[in-house]
C-alpha positions as CSV (number, residue, x, y, z in Angstrom):
1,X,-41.5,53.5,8.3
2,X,-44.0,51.2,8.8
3,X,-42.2,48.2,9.5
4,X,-40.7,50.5,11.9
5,X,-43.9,51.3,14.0
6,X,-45.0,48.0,14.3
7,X,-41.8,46.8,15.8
8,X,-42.2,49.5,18.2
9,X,-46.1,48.6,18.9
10,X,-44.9,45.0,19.8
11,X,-41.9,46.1,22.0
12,X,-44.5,48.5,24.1
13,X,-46.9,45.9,23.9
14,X,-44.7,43.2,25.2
15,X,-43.7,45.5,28.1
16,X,-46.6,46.3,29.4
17,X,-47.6,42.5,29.4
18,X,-44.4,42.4,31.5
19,X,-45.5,44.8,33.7
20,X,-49.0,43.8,34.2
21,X,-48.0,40.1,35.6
22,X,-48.3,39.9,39.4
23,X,-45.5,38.1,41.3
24,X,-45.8,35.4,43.6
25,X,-47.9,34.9,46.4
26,X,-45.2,33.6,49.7
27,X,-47.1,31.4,52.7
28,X,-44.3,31.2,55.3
29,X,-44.2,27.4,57.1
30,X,-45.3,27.6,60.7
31,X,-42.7,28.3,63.4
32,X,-40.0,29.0,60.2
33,X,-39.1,32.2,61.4
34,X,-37.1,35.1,59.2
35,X,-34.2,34.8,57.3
36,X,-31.5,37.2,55.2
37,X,-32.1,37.5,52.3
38,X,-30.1,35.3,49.9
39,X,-28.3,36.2,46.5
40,X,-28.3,32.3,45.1
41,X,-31.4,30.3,45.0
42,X,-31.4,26.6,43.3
43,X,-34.3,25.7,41.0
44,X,-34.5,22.2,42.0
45,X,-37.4,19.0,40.3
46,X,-37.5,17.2,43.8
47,X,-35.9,17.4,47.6
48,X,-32.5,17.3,47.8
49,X,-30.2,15.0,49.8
50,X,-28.6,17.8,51.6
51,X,-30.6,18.3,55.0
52,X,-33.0,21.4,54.7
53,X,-35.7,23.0,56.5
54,X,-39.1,24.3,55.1
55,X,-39.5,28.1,55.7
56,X,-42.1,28.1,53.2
57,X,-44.2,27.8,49.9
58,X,-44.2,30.0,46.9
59,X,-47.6,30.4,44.5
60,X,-47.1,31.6,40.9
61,X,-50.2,31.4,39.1
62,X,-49.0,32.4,35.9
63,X,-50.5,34.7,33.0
64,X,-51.4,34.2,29.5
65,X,-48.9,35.5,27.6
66,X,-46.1,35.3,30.6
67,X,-43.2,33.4,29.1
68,X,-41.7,30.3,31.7
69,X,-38.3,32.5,31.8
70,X,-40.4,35.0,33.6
71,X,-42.3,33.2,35.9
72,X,-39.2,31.6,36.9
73,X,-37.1,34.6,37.4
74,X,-40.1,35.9,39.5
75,X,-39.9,33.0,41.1
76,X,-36.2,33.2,42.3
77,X,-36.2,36.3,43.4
78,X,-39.1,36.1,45.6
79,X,-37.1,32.9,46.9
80,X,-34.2,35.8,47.3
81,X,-36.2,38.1,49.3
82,X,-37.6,35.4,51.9
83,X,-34.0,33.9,52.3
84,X,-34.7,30.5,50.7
85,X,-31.4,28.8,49.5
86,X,-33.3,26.6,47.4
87,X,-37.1,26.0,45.5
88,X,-38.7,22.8,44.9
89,X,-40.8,23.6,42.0
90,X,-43.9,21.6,40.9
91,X,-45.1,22.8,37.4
92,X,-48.4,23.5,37.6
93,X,-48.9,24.7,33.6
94,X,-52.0,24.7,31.3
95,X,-53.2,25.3,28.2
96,X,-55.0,28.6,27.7
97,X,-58.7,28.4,26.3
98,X,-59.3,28.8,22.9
99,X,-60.3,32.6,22.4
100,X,-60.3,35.4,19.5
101,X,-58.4,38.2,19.6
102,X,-58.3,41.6,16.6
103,X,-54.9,41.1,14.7
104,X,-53.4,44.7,15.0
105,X,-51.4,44.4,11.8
106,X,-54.5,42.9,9.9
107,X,-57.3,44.5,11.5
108,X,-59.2,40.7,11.5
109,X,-60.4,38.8,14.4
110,X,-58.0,35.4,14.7
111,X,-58.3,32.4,16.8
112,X,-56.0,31.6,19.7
113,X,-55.1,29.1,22.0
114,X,-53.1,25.8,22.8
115,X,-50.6,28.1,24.5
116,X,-49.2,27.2,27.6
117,X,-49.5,29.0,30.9
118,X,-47.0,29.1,32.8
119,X,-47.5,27.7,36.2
120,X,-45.8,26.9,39.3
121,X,-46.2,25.8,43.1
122,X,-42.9,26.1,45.0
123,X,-41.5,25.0,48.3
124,X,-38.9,27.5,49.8
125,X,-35.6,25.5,51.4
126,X,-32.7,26.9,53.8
127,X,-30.1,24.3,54.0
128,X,-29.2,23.3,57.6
């Protein structure tokens, strides 16, 4: 029973981290106009060969605790909703300070830190 309630502490827990990270801030280019929205958005390292335009850039700050998966999913789908076919991410990711935090299953004060935040500045494509 007790195994059992600390599972379900950690699920709630985790959730409301979940819930608690804000999504992406969205600067459109100047002059890039609106676009549909898009169901497919590429995840791309550097500019592609194809012949694009800029319709704008993408902020994700990240949160401690956030997981990479997330911030990238959040990512995409803002990418979705400005009609970008395409994101040209640069990884903007850093270690969290060092801090202490109360063990729930222990009840002791632990030390944290070394985890990586999750970061990320993107440019939003359309391809011509």
């Amino acid at each position: 029973m007790l195994h059992l309630r600390r599972v379900l502490l950690l699920c709630a827990t985790i959730a409301l981290a979940a819930c608690s990270t804000p999504g992406p801030d969205f600067t459109p280019a100047p002059g890039a106009g609106t676009f549909p929205p898009t169901q497919f958005v590429d995840l791309l390292d550097s500019a592609p060969a194809r012949p694009h335009v800029e319709i704008g850039t993408i902020d994700m700050p990240g949160e401690p605790g956030a997981l990479r998966t997330q911030v990238l999913a959040q990512i995409r789908t803002r990418a979705q909703q400005v009609g970008a076919d395409a994101v040209i991410l640069k990884d903007r990711s850093y270690p969290a300070p060092a801090s202490q935090r109360l063990d729930p299953t222990t009840g002791k004060m632990e030390n944290i830190g070394g985890q990586m935040i999750p970061a990320f500045t993107g440019v939003a494509i359309r391809y011509k």
